[in-house]
N, C-alpha and C positions, 0 to 999 in steps of 0.2 A: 555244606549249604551253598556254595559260594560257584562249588564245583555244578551243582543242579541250576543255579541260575544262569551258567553262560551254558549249560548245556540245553536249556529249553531257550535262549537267547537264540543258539546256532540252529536250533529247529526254525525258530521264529525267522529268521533270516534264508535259510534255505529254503521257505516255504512262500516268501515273499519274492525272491530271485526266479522260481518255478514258475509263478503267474505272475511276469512283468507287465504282460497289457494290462491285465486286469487292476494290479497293482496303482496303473499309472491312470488307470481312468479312477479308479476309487479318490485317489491324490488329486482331480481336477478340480474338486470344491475348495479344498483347503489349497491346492495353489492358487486360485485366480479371489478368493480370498484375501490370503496375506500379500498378494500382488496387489489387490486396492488398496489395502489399509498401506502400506508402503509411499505408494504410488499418490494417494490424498492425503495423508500425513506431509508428502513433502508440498503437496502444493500447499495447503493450509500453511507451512512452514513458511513457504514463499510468500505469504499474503500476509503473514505477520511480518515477516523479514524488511516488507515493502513498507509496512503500515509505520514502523517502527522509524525507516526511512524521511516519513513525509513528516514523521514529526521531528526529527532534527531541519527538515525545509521548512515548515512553519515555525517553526522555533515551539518553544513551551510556556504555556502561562498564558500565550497572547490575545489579545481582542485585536482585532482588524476593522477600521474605520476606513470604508469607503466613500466616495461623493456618487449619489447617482440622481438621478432624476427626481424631483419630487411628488410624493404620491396623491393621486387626485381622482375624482370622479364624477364629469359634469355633463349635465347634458347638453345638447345640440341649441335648443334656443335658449341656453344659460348660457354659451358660450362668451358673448356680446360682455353681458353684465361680472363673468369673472374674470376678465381681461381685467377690467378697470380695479377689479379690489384685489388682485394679485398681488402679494408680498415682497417684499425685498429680500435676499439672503448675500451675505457676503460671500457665502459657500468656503468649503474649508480651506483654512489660510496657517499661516505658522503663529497667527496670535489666537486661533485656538489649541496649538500646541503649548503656549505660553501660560492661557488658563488653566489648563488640564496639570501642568507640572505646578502651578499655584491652589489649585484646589484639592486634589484627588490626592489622598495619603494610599505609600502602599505600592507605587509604580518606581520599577527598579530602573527600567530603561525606556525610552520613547523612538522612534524612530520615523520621520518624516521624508516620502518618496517624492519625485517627482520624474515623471514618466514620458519620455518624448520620441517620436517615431521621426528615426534620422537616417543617414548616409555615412558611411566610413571610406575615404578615398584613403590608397597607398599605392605609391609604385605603380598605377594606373589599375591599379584593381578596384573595383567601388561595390559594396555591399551593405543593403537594408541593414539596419540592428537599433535597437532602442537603448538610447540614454538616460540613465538612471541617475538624477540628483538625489544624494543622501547623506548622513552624516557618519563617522565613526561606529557610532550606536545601532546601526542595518547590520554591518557584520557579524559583531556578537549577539544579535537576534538570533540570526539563521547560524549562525556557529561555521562561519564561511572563514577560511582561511586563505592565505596567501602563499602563491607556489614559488615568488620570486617578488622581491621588494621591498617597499614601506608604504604603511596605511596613511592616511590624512594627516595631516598636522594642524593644529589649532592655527595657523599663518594662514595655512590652504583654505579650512573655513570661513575664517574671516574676512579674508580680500577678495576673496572667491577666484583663486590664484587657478590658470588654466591647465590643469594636471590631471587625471585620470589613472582610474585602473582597469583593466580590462580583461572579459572570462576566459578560458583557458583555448577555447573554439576558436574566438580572433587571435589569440596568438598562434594557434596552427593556420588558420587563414594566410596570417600576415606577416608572420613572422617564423616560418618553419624554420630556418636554419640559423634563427640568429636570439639574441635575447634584447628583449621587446623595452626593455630598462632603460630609462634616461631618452629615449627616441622618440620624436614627433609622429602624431595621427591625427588624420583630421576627419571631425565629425562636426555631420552639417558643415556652415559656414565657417567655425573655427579651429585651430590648428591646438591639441592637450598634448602636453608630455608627457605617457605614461612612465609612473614610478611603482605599479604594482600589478603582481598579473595571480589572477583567483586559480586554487588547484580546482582541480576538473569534478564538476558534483556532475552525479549521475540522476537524473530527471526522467520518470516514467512517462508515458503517453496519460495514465488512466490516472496521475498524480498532475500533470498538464491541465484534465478535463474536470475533475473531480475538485480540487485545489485551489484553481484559479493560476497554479506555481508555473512560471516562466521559465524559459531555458536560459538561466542564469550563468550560461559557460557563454552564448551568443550577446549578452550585454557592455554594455561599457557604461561604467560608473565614474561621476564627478562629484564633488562638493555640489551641496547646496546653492550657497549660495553663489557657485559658479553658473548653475544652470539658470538662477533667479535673475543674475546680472548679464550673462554672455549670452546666454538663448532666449528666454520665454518667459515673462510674468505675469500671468493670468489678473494677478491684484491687482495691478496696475490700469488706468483710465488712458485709453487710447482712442483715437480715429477709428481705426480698426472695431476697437470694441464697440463702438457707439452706433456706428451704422447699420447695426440689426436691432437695435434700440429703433433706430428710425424708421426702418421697414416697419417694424411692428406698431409705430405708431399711425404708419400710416393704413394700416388695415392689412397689408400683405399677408397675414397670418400669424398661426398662434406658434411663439416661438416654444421649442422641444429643446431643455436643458439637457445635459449629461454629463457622464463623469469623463467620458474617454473620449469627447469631441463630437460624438459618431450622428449622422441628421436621424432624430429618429421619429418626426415628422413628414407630412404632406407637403405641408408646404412651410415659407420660412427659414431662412439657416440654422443651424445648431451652433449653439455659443457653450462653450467649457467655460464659467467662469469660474470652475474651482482652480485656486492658487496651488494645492495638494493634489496628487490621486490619489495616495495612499498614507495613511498613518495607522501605523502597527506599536503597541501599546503594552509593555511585557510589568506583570502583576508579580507581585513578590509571593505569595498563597495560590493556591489553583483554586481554594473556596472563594478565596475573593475574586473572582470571573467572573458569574453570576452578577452580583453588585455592584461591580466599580461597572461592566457596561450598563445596568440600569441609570446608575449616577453619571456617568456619562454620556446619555441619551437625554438625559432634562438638563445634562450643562449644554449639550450645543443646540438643544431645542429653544433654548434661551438666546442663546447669545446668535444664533442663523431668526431670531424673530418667527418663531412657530412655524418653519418652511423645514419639512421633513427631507431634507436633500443630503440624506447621508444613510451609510447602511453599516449598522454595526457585525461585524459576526466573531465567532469562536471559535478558531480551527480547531480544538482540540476536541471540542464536542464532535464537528464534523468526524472526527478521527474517531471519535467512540462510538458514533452511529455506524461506521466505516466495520471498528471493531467489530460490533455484533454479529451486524451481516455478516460477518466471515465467520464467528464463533459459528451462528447457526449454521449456516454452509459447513463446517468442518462437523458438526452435529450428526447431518442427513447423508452426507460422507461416510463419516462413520458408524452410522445406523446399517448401510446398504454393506459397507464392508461386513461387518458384525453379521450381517444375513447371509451374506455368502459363506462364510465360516461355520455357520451352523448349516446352512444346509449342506458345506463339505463334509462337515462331522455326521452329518443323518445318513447321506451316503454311505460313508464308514460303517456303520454301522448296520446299514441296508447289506451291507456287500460283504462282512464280516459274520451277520447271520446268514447268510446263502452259503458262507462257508463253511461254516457249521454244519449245515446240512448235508452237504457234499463231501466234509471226509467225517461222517461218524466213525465208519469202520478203522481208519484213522485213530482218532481218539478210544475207540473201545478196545483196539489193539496197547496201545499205551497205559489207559490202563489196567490192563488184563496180564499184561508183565510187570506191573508196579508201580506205576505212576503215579501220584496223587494228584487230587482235585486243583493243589494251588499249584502242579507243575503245569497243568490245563489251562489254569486261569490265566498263568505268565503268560505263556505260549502265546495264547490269543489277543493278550493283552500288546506284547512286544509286537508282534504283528500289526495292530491298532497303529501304535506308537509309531512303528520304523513309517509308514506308509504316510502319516500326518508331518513327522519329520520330515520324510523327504521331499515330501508334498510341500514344505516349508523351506527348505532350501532352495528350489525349483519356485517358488511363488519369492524370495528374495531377490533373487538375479531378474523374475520376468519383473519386479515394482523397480527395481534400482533401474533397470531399463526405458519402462514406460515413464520412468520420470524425468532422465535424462531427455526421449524422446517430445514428450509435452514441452519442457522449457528448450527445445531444439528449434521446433516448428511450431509450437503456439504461442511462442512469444511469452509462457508463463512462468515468473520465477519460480523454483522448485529448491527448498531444502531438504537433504536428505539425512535425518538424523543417527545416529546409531540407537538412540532409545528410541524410534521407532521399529528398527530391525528386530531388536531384543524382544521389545514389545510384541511383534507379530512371531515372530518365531516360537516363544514360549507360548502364544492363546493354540497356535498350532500345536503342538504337542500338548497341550493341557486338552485341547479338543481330542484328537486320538483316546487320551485316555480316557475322557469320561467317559464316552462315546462305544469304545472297548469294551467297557464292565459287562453291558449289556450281553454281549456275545459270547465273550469270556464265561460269563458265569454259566449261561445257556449251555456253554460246550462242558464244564465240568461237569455238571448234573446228567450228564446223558449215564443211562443204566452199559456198564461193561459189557455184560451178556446181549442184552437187545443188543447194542451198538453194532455186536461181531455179525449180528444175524439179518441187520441189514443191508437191504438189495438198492 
């Protein structure tokens, strides 16, 4: 038995070797086939790889409070009369971070940013980068780590003692051949001793855009209440702050609040009176998301006095709307793969009954000296097989390529799995085969005698 199977196996094989063009065009469906399904597996791979990413930058559980503009919509000769009934808001401050941890059961961690567009002078080099006040509680949000130092100490928070740490980017800036520990930097007008330097997080462009997320290797982070006491406090009643109070009492225009400074009126200056720009809020339950920001939207709608000057959001929802999209994309990916595959296999099959045709007398000689139908059916079968196989190996190397090639020059992560490989290799050979029967059977059933007597 064993001996008939590798001897219609060698037929099958030397009958394949005879017609290599033919062979190799029959194999074009089913390589450029298992070459997609390879080829969008890995990217699909890399888009989860990435997704997967941003939610260790977003941290998990969290709701994100922002300050932005308050929502409104008034017309042209309303303007006059909503000047005057316009609201108060203290805009967000650290004593709604104070309510929030007195009211709201359920929040493991809180974390309060404060965000300022500065200058880092060293050794006569000077470079833009934003200063980040925040407490302890921001790193183990993001799950940020430290690649040399020590984190905050309760001393440092509470005197708001001048110290820093800073992302891994300023220390190759500024510090390439030396370690950045214990050393003076000065940002803006004052001089921080950093005592800690962040290991190097990797930040996409389309995790940048999509996110909101920062290149957090370019930052330099302080205490709290270093940045509240040594640089900037919004909460605080100054000169400064008052003299766009005046303008605007004097008609000069309708003043444009915002979260980030920015004028985002005609006329008027733009006044930031939020004390925060950011407070990130991490929920002990992912079900509790939903709720605790509804219950925290009527706690600071209260306490800001009915002035909508803040934006709650969910990154992880973002990440699931994120998700989908890509599910689906990985879908119509794999549909178009899946098409190509079968229309490799119908070729097959196209090119396997032509063959048929063309060696009856072939066939009616075999079995006209003994042959049997299921030595016919091998035959044509292995034949099927060898050409989807190899059409499968030939379609592995061109996906392993085109994928390397896309995350080369398109800039797109690419994972390349081996149960993707498996996966295509096996639908390839499962194609062959079904795909085979058809021909196979077709050629056993030919009559002996006709067979010999065809021309």
């Amino acid at each position: 038995m064993k001996e008939r199977i590798f001897a219609n196996l060698y037929i099958a094989i030397d009958a394949v070797i005879a017609n290599k063009l033919r062979s190799l065009l029959t194999a074009l469906g089913i390589i450029f086939g298992v070459a997609a399904v390879i080829a969008m597996l890995a990217i699909g791979n890399g888009a989860q790889q990435e997704i997967l990413d941003q939610i260790r930058l977003v941290g998990v559980n969290n709701i994100v409070i922002k300050p932005v503009v308050e929502q409104e919509e008034t017309k042209i000769e309303e303007a006059s009369a909503e000047k005057e009934k316009k609201k108060f808001s203290p805009g967000l401050t650290v004593r709604d971070l104070e309510s929030i941890q007195k009211t709201i059961p359920g929040i493991t961690k809180m974390s309060p940013e404060i965000i300022l567009e500065s200058t880092i002078i060293k050794s006569g080099i000077r470079r833009s980068a934003k200063l980040v006040g925040v407490e302890p509680s921001y790193f183990e949000i993001y799950n940020f780590e430290l690649s040399e130092g020590a984190m905050f100490t309760g001393e440092h928070l509470k005197i708001g003692a001048p110290v820093c740490i800073i992302g891994n980017a300023i220390k190759s800036k500024f510090f390439p051949a030396e370690n950045p520990v214990g050393k003076s930097i000065k940002v803006g007008p004052n001089w921080l001793t950093i005592i800690g330097v962040m290991k190097e997080r990797y930040v996409s462009e389309s995790s940048i855009a999509k996110l909101g997320i920062r290149d957090f290797n370019m930052d330099v982070y302080a205490p709290l209440q270093t940045v509240l006491i040594r640089y900037k406090n919004r909460d605080l009643v100054t000169n400064n702050s008052l003299n766009p109070m005046q303008n605007f009492s004097r008609g000069r225009g309708i003043i444009i609040i915002t979260g980030d400074g920015s004028d985002a009126g005609d006329s008027g200056p733009a006044v930031n009176y939020h004390q925060l720009d950011r407070l990130v809020i991490q929920v002990e339950e992912t079900g509790s998301l939903t709720p605790t920001a509804e219950i925290l939207s009527r706690l600071l709608e209260r306490k800001h006095y009915g002035v909508v000057d803040y934006e709650i959001e969910i990154p992880e929802l973002l990440l699931k709307q994120q998700q989908r999209t890509n599910d689906i994309f990985n879908y119509v990916l794999g549909a178009i793969a899946g098409i190509s595959l079968l229309v490799g296999g119908i070729g097959i099959m196209n090119i396997m009954l032509a063959s048929v045709l063309e060696r009856i007398k072939e066939i009616g000689l075999r079995l006209a000296i003994g042959a049997q139908k299921t030595d016919i059916i091998q035959q044509f079968l292995f034949e099927a097989v060898m050409i989807s196989v190899s059409g499968g190996i030939i379609g592995v190397a061109l996906g392993i390529t085109l994928a390397l090639l896309v995350s080369s020059f398109a800039d797109i992560p690419t994972v390349i799995s081996f149960t993707s490989i498996i996966l295509s290799f096996g639908v390839a050979a499962t194609v062959g085969l079904i795909f085979g029967i058809a021909p196979a059977r077709k050629a056993a059933l030919q009559d002996p005698i006709t067979s010999l007597r065809y021309e």
